[in-house]
N, C-alpha and C positions, 0 to 999 in steps of 0.2 A: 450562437454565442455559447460559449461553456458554461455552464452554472453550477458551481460548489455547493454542496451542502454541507452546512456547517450545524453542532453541537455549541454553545456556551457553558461554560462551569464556574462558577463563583458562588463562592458562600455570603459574598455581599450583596443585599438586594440591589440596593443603587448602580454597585458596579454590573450586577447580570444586566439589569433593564437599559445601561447604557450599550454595553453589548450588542446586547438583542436591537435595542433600536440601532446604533450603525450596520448592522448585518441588513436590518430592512433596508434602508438608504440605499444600500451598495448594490448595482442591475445584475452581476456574477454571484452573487451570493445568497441561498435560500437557508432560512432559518428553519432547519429539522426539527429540534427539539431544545431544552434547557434544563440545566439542575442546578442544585445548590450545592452537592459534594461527591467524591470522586466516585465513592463506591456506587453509586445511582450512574453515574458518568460513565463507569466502564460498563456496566450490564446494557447501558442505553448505546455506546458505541457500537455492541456486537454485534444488536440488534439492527440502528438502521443505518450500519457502513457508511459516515458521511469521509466525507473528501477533506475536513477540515473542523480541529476542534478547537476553540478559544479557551484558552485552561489556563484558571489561576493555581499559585503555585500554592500560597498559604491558607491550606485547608485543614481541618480537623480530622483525627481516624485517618485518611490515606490524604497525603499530600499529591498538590497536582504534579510534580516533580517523580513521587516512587509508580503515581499510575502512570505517566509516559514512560516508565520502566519495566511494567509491568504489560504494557500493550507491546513492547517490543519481545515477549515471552511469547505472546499468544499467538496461536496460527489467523489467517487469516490475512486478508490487505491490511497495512496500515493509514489510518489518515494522517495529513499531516498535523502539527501543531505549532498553534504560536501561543506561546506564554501570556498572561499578565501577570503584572505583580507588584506591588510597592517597594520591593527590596531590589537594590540590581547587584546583589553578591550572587546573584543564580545565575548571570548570564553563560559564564564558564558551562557550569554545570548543565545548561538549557541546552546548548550543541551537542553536548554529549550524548544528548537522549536524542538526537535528529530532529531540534525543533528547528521550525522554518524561522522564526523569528520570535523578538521579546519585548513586551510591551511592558514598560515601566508605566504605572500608574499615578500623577492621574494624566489619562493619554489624551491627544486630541483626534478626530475623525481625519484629520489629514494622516498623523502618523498610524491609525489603524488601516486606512485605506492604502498606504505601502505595503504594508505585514500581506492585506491581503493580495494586492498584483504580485506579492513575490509567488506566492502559492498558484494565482491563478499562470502566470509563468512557467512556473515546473509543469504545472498540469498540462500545457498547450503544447510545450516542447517535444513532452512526453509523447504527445498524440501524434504529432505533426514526424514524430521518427517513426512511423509506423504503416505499413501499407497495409490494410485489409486484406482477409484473403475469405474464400469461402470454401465448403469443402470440398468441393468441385480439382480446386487449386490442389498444382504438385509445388508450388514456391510460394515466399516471403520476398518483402524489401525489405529489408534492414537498414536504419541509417548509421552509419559504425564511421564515427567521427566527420566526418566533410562530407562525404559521399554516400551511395545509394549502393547496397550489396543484394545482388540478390543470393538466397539461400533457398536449398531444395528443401521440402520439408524431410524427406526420406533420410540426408542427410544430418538430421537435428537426434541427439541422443539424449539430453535434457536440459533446461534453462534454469538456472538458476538465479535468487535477485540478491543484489548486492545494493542495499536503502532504493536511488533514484535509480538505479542504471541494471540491465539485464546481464548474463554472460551466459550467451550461447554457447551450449557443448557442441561439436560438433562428430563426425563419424573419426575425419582425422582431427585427433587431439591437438595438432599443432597451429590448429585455427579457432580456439576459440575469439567471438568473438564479444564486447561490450558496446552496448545501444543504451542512451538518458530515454528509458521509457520504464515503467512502474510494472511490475508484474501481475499485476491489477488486470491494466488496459492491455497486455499483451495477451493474456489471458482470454476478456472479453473476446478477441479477433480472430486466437487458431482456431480451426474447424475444433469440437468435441471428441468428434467420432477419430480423430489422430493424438489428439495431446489431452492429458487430464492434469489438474492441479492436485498436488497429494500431500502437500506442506505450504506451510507460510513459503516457504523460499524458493521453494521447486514445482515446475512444471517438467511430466515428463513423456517421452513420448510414446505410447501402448507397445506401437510395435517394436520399441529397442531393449523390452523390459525381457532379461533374462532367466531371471528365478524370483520365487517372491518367498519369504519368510511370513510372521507371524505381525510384525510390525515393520518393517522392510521390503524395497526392494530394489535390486541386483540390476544395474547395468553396466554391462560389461566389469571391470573392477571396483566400481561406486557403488556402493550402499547409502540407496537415501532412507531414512526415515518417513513413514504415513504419518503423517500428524493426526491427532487426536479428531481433529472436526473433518475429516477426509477419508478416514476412514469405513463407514457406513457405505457410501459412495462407493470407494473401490472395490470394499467388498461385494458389492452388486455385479462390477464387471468381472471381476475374478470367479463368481460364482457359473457365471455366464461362460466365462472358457472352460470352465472344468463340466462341463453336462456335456 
């Protein structure tokens, strides 16, 4: 069974501890950690990468609304989110930031345990388009709408994530294609030793890498950006091709 780890955030005791306790309730759902406001919220997201954060909106200093705006700046995976809130003038506003859903307060366990299947939903679809492969492997499955495609890995120039869904580069540009899987878990599956993650959005593949700048690098006519936390990392393999 898939199990979510989830964050809670609210500056209301009552509201966190109701939280907290449907997240115990619910068998997909492990409660990682808790806080009371945003800025503890995002240092604690970085750290332990949950799959799903419960964020109220009306907080003090960083509202839960500017930090789901502010996680969408940052490299790394993002978790999903679903709002609470007493106000429902934010719902507009909640999609816009990629929340999964919004939970007007005061909620009942029926309507939190929706918010949650919607999540654990994306997260299984996600899995379920995806074939393993180990390094061994010269191909991927790819599920690319209805069907099962397979892709050479030698073929792949770099991946890029668009929110829920992938778009494969491919050698010929006029196949890229798009997979409902998270760049996350596509991530987790390719061999290391052929694909490395170098940005929030991009994985790309060692051997299609052209030239490298100072904070770039060069495939074919794309210039991806290294993101800041990615960095370290590739500078280890770059130093390794250049001895």
């Amino acid at each position: 069974m898939t199990v979510l780890k989830c964050i809670a955030v609210d500056d209301e005791p009552l509201a966190l501890k109701l939280v907290e306790t449907f997240i115990e309730q619910t068998p997909f759902l492990e409660l990682s950690c808790s806080c009371d406001n945003a800025v503890e919220a995002m240092s604690l997201i970085r750290e332990k990468q949950p799959d799903l954060v419960f964020l109220d909106i009306n907080m003090p200093n960083l509202t839960g609304m500017e930090l789901a705006r502010l996680l969408q700046e940052q490299p790394g995976p993002l978790p999903k989110i679903v709002f609470t809130t007493a106000y429902n003038h934010y719902a507009i506003e909640g999609y816009r930031v990629n929340a999964v859903d919004y939970l007007l307060k005061p909620f009942s366990y029926e309507e939190f345990l929706r918010a949650a299947n919607k999540v654990l939903q994306l997260s299984e679809e996600a899995s379920n388009n995806f074939h393993s492969v180990t390094a061994d492997d010269e191909f991927i499955f790819l599920k690319v709408e209805y069907q099962w495609v397979r892709i050479s890995l030698k073929d792949i120039l770099y991946i890029e994530s668009l929110k829920d869904y992938v778009k494969v580069h491919l050698e010929d540009s006029s196949k890229a294609l798009l997979s409902l899987i998270s760049l996350k878990a596509l991530e987790e599956k390719l061999p290391s030793s052929k694909f490395m993650r170098v940005h929030r959005s991009f994985i790309v593949s060692l051997d299609k890498i052209n030239a490298i700048s100072k904070n770039s690098i060069f495939i074919n006519k794309t210039e991806i950006t290294v993101g800041e936390q990615y960095k370290e990392t590739f500078k280890t393999i770059v130093d390794k091709w250049l001895k």
